[in-house]
C-alpha positions in Angstrom: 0.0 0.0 0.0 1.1 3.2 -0.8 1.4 6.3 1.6 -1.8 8.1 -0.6 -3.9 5.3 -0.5 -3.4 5.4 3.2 -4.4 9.4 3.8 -7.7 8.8 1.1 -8.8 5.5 3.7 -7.8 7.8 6.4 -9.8 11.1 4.9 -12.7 8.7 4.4 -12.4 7.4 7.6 -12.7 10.7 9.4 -16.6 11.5 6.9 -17.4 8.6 8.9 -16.0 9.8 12.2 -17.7 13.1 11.6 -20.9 11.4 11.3 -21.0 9.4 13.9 -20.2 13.0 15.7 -23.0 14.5 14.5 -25.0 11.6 15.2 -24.0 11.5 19.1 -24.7 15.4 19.5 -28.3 14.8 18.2 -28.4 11.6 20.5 -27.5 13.6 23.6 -29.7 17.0 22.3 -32.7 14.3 22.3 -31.5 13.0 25.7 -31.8 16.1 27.0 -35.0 17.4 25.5 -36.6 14.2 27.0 -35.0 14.5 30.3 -36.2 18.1 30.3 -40.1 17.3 29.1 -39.8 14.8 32.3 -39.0 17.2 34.7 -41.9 19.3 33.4 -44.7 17.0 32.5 -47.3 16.6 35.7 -47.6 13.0 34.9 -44.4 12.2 35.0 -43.9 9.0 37.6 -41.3 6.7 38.4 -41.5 4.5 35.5 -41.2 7.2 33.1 -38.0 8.5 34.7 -36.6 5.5 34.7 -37.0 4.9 31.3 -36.1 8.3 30.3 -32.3 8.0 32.1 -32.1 4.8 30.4 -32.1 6.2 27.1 -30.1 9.0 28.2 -27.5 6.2 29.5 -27.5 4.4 26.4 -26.9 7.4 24.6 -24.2 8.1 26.2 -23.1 4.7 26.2 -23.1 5.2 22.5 -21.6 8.1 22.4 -18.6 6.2 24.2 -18.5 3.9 21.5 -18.5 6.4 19.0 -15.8 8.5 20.6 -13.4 5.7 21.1 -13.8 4.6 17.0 -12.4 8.2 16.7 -9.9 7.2 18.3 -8.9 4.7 16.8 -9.6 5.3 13.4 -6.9 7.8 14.1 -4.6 4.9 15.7 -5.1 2.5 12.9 -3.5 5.4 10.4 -1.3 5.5 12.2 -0.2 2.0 12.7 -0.1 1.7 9.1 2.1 4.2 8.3 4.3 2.9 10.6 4.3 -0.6 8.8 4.6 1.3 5.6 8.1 2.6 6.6 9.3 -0.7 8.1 8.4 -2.0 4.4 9.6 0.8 2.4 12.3 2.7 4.7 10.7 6.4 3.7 8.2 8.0 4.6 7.2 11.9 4.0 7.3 14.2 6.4 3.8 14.4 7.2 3.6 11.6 8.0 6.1 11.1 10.6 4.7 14.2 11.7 1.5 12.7 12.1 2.4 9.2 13.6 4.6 11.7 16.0 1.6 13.9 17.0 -1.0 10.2 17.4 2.0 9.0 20.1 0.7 5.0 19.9 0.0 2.6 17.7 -1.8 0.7 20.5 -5.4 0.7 20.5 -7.3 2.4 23.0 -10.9 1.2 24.9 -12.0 5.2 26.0 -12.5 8.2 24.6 -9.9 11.2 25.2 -10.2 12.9 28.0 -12.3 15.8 26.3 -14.8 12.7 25.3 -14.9 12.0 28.6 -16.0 15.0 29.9 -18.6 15.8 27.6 -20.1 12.5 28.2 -19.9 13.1 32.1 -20.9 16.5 32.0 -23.9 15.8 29.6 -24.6 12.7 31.8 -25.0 15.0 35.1 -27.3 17.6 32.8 -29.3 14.9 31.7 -29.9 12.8 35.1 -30.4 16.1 37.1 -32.7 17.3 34.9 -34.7 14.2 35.7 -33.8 13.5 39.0 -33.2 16.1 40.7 -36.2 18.1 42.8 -37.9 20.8 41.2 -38.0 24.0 43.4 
């Protein structure tokens, strides 16, 4: 394989990675919109809370899938242009660059840090929202 092919898998890989992005904001935007209507419906009751943080959960859930394929799409790039110059000897510059800035070539089971946070911090709006007592 040749280092272009490997940046055009990699540029597609990131339209995927993008939409799984976009995907997980509307996730957790729903989440939240639910969790809110519960908090403000009259009718609400137990079992509706319940299931209302359980699809906020999931959501997030997903949303830590997604995240960590992010991840790792960037990884695997990285891993292959790493076994690209083992094969060749040369690689350009960019790519060095590039496996320099990723750091690994080991795969990783969780998000970034920043992932992380957004999950935990949209998990607390979400959950409070529903569980929390109305003043």
């Amino acid at each position: 394989m040749e280092e272009f092919q490997i940046w055009s898998i990699w540029s597609s890989n990131r339209i995927g990675t993008s939409l799984m992005g976009i995907g997980t904001i509307l996730g957790v935007w729903l989440s939240m919109r639910i969790a809110v209507a519960s908090r403000n419906s009259d009718e609400s009751n137990l079992f509706s809370k319940i299931v209302s943080s359980a699809f906020g959960l999931i959501i997030l859930s997903a949303a830590w899938i997604n995240f960590t394929m992010g991840v790792n799409t960037m990884i695997s790039s990285a891993v292959a242009l790493t076994q690209l110059k083992e094969t060749s000897g040369t690689i350009s510059t960019v790519a060095e660059g590039y496996i320099d800035y990723i750091g690994t070539t080991d795969p990783v089971t969780m998000p970034l840090p920043l992932g992380i946070s957004f999950i935990v911090v949209s998990g607390i709006i979400i959950l409070g929202q529903i569980w929390m007592p109305k003043k």
